[in-house]
C-alpha positions in Angstrom: -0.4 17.2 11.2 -2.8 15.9 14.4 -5.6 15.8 12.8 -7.9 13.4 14.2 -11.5 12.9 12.5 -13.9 10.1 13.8 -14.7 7.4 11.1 -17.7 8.4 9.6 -20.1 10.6 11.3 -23.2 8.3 12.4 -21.9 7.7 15.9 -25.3 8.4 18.2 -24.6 11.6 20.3 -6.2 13.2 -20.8 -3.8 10.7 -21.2 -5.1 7.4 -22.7 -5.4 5.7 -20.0 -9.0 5.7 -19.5 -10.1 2.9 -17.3 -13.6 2.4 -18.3 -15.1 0.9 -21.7 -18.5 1.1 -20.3 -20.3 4.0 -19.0 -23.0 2.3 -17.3 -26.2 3.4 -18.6 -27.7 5.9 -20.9 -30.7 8.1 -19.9 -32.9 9.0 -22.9 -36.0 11.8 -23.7 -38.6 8.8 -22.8 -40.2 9.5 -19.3 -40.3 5.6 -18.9 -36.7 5.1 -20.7 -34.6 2.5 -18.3 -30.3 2.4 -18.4 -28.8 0.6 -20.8 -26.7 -2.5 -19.1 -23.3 -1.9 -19.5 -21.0 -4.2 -20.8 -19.2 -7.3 -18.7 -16.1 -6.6 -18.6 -14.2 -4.0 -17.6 -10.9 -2.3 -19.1 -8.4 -1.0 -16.6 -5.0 0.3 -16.8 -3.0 -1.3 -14.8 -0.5 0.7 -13.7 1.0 -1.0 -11.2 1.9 -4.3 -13.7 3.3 -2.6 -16.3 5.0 0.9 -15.5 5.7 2.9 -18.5 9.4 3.4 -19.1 11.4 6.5 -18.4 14.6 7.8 -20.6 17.2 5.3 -21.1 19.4 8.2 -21.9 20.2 11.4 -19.8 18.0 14.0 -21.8 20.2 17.1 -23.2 20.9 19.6 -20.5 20.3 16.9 -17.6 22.2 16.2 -14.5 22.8 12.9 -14.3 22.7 11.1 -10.9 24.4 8.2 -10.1 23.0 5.7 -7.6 26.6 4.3 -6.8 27.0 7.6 -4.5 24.7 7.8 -1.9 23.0 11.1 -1.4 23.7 12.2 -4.9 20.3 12.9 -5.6 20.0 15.6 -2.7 23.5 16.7 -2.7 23.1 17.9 -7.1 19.8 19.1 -6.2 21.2 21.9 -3.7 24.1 23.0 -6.2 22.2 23.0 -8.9 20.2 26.4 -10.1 15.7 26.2 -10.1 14.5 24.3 -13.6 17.0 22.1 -14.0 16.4 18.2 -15.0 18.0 15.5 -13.7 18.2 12.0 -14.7 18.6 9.2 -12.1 20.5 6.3 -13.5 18.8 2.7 -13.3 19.4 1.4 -10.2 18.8 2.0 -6.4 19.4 5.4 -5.0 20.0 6.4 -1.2 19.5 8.9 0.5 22.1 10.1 3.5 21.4 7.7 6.7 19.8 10.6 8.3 15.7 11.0 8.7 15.6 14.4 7.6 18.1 13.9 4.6 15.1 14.4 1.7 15.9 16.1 -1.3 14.5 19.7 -1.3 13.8 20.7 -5.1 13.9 23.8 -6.3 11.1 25.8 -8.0 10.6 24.2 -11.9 13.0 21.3 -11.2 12.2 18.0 -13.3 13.6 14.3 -12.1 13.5 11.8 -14.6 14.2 8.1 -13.7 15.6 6.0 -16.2 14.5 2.2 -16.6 15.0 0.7 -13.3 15.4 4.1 -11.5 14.3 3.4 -7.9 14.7 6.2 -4.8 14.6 3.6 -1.8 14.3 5.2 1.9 15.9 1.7 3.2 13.5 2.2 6.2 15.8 5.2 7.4 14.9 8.7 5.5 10.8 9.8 6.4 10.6 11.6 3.3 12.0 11.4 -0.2 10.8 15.2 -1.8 9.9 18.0 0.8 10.1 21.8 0.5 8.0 24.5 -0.6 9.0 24.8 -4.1 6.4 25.2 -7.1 6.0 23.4 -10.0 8.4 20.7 -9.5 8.0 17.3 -11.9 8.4 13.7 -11.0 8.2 11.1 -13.6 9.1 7.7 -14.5 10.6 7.1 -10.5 9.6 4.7 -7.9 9.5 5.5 -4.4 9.8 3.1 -1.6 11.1 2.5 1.4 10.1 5.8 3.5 8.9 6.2 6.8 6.7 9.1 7.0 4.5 9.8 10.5 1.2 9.6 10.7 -0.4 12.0 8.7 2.5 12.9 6.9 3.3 12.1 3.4 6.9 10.8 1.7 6.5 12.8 -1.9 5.7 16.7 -1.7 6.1 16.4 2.0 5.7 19.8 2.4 1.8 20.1 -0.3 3.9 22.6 -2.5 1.6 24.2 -5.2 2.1 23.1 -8.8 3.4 19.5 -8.5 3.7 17.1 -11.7 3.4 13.3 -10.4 3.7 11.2 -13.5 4.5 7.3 -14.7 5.8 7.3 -11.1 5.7 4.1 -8.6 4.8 5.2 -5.3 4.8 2.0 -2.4 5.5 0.2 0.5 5.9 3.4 2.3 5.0 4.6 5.8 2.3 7.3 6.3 1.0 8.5 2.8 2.6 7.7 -0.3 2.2 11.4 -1.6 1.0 15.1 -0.4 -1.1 17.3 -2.8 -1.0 21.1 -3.2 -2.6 23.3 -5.3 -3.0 22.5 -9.4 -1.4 19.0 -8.2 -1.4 16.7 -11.2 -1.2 13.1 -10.7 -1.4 10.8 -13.3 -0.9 7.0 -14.7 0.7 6.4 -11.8 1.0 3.7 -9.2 0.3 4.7 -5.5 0.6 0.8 -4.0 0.7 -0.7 -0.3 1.2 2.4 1.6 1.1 2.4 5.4 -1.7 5.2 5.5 -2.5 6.8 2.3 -1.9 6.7 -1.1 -2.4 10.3 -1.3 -2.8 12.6 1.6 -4.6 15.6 -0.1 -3.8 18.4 2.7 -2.4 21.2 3.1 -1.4 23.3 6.0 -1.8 26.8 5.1 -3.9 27.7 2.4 -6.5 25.1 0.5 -5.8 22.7 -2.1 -7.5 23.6 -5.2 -7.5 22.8 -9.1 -6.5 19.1 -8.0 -6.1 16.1 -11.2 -5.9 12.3 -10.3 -6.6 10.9 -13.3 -5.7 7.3 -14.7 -3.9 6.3 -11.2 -3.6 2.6 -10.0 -4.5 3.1 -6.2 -3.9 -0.2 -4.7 -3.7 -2.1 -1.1 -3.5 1.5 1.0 -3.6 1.6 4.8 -1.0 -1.5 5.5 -1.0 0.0 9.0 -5.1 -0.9 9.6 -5.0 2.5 11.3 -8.7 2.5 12.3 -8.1 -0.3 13.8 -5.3 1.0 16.0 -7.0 4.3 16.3 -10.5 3.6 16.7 -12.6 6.3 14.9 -9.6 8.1 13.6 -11.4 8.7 10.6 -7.5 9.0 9.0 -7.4 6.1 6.0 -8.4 5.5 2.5 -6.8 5.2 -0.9 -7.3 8.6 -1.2 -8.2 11.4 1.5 -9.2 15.0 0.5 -9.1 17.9 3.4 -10.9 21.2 2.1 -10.0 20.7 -1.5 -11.8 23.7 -3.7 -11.9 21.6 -7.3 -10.9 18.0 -7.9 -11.3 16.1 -10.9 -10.9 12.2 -9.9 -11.3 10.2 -13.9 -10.0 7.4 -14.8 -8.6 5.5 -11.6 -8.4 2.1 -10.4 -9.0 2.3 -6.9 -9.2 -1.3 -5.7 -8.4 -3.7 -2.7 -7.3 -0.8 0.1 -8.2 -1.7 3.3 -11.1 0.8 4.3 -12.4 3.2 2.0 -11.4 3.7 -1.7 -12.0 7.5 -1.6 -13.1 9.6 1.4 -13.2 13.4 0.8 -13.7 14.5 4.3 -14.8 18.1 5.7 -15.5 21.6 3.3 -14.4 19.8 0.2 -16.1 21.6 -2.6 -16.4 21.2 -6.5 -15.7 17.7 -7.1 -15.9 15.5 -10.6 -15.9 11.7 -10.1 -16.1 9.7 -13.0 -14.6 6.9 -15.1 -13.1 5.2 -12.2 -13.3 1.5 -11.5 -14.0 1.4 -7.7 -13.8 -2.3 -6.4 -13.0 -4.6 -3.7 -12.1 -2.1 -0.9 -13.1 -2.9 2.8 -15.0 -0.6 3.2 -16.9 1.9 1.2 -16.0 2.6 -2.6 -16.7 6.6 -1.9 -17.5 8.4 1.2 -18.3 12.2 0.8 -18.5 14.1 4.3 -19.3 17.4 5.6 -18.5 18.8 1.9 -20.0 20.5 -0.9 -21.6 20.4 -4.8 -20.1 17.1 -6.6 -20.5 14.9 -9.9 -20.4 11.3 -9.6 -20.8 9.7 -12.6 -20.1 7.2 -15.4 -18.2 4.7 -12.3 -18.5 1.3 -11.9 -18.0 0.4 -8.4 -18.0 -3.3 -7.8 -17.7 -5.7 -4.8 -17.0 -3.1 -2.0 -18.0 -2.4 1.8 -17.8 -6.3 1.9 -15.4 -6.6 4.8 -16.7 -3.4 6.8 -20.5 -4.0 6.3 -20.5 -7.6 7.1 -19.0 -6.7 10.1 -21.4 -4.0 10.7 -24.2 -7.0 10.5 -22.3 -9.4 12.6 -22.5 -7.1 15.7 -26.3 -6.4 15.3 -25.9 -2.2 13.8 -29.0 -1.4 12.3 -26.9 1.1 10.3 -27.4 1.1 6.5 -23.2 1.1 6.0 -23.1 2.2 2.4 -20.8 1.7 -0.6 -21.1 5.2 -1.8 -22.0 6.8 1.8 -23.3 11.3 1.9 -22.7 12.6 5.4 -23.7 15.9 5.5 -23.3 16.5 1.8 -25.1 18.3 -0.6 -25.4 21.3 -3.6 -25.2 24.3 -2.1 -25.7 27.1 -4.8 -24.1 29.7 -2.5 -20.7 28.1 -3.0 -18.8 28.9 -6.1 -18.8 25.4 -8.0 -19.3 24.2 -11.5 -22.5 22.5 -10.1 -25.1 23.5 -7.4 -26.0 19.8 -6.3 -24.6 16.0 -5.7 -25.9 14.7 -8.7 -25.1 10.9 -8.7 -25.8 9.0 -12.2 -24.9 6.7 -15.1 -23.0 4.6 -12.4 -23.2 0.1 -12.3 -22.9 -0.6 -8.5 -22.8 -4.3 -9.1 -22.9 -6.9 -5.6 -21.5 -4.2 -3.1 -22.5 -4.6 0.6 -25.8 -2.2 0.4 -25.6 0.7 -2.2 -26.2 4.6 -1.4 -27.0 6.2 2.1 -27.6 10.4 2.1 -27.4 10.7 6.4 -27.3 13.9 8.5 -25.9 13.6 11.8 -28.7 16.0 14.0 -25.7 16.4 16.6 -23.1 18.0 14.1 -22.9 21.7 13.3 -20.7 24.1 14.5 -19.9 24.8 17.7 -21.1 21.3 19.0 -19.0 18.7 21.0 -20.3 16.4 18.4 -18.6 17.9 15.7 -15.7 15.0 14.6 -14.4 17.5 12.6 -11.9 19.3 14.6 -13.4 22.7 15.6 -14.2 23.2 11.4 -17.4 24.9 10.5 -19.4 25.3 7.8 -18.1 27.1 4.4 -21.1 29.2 5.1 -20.0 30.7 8.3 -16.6 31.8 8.9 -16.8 32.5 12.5 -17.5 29.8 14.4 -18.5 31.1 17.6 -21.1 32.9 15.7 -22.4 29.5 15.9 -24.0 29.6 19.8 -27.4 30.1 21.4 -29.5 32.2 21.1 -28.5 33.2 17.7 -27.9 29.7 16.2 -31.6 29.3 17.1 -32.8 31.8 13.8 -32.5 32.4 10.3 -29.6 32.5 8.7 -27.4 30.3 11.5 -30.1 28.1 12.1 -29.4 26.9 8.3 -26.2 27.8 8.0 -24.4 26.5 11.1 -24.8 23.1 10.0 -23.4 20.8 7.1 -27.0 19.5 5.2 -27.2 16.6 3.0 -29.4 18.2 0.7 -30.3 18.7 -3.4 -28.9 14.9 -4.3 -30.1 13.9 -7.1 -29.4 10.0 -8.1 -30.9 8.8 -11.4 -29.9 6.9 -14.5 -27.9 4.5 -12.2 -27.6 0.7 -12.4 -28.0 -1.1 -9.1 -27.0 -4.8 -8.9 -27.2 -6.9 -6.1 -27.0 -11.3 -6.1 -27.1 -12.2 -2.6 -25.1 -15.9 -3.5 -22.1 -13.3 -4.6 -22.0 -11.3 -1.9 -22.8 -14.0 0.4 -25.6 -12.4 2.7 -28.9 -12.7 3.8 -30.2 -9.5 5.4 -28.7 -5.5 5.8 -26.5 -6.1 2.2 -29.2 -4.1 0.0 -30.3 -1.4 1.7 -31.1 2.3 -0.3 -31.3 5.0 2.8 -32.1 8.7 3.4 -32.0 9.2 6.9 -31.1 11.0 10.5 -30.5 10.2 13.8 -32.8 11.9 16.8 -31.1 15.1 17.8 -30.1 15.0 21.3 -27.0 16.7 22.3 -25.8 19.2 23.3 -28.8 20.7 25.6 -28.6 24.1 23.8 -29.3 22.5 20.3 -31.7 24.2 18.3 -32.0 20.3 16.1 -33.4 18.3 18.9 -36.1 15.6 18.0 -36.8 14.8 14.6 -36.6 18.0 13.1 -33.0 16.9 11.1 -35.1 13.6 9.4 -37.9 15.2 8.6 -35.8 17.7 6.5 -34.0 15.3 5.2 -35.9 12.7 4.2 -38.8 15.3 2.6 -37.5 18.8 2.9 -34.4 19.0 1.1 -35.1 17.9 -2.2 -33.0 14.7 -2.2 -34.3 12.4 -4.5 -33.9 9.2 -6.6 -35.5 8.3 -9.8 -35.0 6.5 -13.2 -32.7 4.0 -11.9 -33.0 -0.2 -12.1 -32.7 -2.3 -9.8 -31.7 -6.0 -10.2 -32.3 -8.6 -6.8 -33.7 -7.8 -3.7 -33.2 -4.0 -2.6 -35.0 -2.3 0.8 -35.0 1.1 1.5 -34.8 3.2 4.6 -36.5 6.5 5.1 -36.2 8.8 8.2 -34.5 6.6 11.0 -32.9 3.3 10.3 -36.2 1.8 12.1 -38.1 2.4 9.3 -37.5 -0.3 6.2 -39.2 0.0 3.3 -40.2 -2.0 0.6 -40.3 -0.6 -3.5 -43.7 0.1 -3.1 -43.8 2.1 0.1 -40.3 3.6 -1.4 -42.0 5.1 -4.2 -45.6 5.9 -2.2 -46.6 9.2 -0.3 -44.8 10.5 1.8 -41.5 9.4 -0.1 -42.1 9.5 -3.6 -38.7 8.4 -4.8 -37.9 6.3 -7.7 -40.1 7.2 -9.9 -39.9 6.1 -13.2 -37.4 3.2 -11.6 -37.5 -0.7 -12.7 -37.6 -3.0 -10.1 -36.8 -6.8 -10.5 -36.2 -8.3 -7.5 -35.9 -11.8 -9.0 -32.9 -11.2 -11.2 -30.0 -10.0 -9.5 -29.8 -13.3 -7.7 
């Protein structure tokens, strides 16, 4: 696919498999009102432990596919007519010893593993299920072994619309685990140990949209350490999203992948993120960038950023690296969505490194060599090179050229922090609304401090009715200036109000 992103943006220049018992907090009528604590512990499903169980017999109708005969799987699939089933037989099933020998289903087919039923890639075949065929159904399987390129996936190779991922085992694959198309459903399953992704939400041609992942185990993603080998690659996470229109994320366990848990990056619009556990990634829990109009609520998000933001502090970055990190994000009501804001709420963020950072790059926007997001614009502006002096200069380009973080709304959130957990002193609880100084390129109509102003007072971000437990800064405008709650919540910021702050008890 080629795509190459930079990490981040703040360079200078209903199945009943809900995973949450608590949801967090509960606003009430009372102007004063604080969250309710939410409960200790945690209920998860874990997926991973204790897959559910396929068929033990070949449902009526079926093909039945032996594992004994290697490449039975693709070989019945191509002599077999669109919406047929077939059952694979417990045991391990191969492929032919050829890279491209994937099975190509046809439109309404259904595979059904039995008990035991694994697809293995032996390190040989780069992908398991490819073609363009709609509204094909996976369940009960596990899939290993593959060796998908970078950026390219091992299940729905190809992002064919209509895809039915359920009960399966995806792991220990190269490149991502799974593709997404559009009205992709994936579900109680296991997406574990990939080399890149455990889901690769991208599509070629056409954008992804009506997107489910709901009650997934998303587990120790990005085995390759691919920023690492590609510095500022921008290309990991437990779950990446490329200009999805519509996702509802509910329900997951997305834990312990190295870097970030889930990263929608660039004209991602519509989004519903709730009722997911979010712990012990790398880096940050959530990461919403150059995209559009979101919920995030009802999550508890634990024990993230921990690798990633220590770092950050060990090499002197004045940066406030987030847990749940805005770049160039906000409500626009222009866009067709079910909301017109980020509205962030009812969510525990318990001993992460730091909690929520809204940040603009002032260098970003269309058109400029600054732009990480390969030669994308806005949602706003279809034509790119519309975006160019002198017109960029006035109304509407001036606004609509570049990505704004703008109309977040956080409240009704719980925000935890006990130093002696996380094990830090300084830059580990950190609340941050903020720009850099534009600078580049010289034709820039969002030189200076004209990006932080609007930020940090012009765009109606905001916090308010939220607690906070230990000892929480803030940064306003520029990460020079650090706040305390007092100064947070005085002229000219005036956020938090109606907030509880007790420094003292979060440890």
């Amino acid at each position: 696919m080629g795509i190459k992103r930079r990490h981040r943006a703040w360079a200078a220049a209903p199945l009943a498999l809900a995973l949450l018992a608590a949801t967090g907090c509960e606003s009430t009528s009372d102007a004063g009102a604080q969250p309710t604590p939410a409960p200790s512990s945690t209920s998860v499903a874990r997926v991973c432990a204790k897959p559910a169980a396929g068929p033990a017999k070949a449902p009526a109708g079926a093909v039945t596919v032996d594992p004994a005969v290697t490449g039975d799987l693709a070989a019945k699939t191509k002599s077999s007519p669109p919406n047929t089933t077939f059952w694979l037989r417990p045991g391990r099933h191969r492929l032919d010893p050829d890279r491209y020998a994937q099975v190509v289903p046809k439109e309404g087919n259904r595979y059904l593993g039995a008990p035991g039923a694994v697809l293995d890639g032996r390190k040989t075949n780069q992908y398991a299920f490819g073609g363009t065929a709609r509204d094909v159904t996976i369940r009960y399987l596990t899939v290993q072994g593959f060796v998908a390129p970078h950026d390219e996936g091992v299940v729905n190779h190809d992002s064919a619309d209509g895809w039915v991922i359920e009960h399966a085992t995806i792991q220990h694959n190269s490149g991502a685990g799974l593709m997404a198309g559009a009205r992709q459903r994936v579900r109680a399953s296991c997406l574990r140990g990939n080399g890149q992704y455990g889901m690769n939400a991208y599509k070629g041609k056409g954008r992804i949209s009506g997107l489910v992942v709901e009650g997934n185990e998303i587990v120790g993603n990005n085995t390759g350490d691919w920023e690492r080998r590609r510095p500022g690659c921008g290309c990991t996470g437990g779950v990446k999203f490329w200009a999805v229109n519509g996702a509802d994320v509910r329900g997951n366990w997305v834990h312990d992948n190295r870097g970030t848990g889930l990263w929608a990056d660039t004209n991602n619009n519509d989004f519903r993120i709730e009722n997911n556990l979010l712990e012990g990634n790398d880096g940050a829990a959530l990461i919403y960038e150059t995209s559009y109009n979101a919920v995030i609520r009802k999550n508890t998000i634990r024990r993230n950023n921990w690798v990633e933001g220590r770092k950050a502090a060990d090499r002197g970055d004045t940066f406030p690296f987030a847990t749940v990190y805005l770049s160039e994000s906000g409500g626009e009501p222009r866009i067709r969505a079910r909301t017109d804001t980020i509205e962030i709420y009812r969510n525990v963020l318990e001993n992460n490194w730091s909690g929520i950072t809204l940040w603009e790059n002032a260098d970003r926007f269309c058109n400029s060599p600054a732009n990480t997001s390969s030669g994308d614009c806005t949602l706003l502006v279809r034509d790119t090179d519309r975006c160019a002096r002198p017109a960029i200069a006035t109304a509407p380009l001036y606004a609509d050229c570049r990505w704004k973080t703008q109309r977040v709304d956080i409240h009704h959130n719980r925000f935890v922090l006990d130093t002696s957990v996380v094990k830090c002193a300084v830059k580990c609880g950190r609340m941050a609304v903020l720009a850099n100084y534009g600078t580049y390129p010289d034709w820039s109509p969002y030189q200076g401090e004209r990006v932080a102003e609007a930020i940090t007072r012009k765009q109606h971000n905001r916090w308010h009715d939220n607690v906070y437990l230990g000892p929480w800064s803030f940064i306003a405008h520029d990460p020079s200036r650090e706040l305390d709650s007092g100064q947070w919540q005085a002229t000219p910021y005036q956020q938090d109000a109606g907030s509880t702050f007790r420094a003292g008890d979060g440890g």
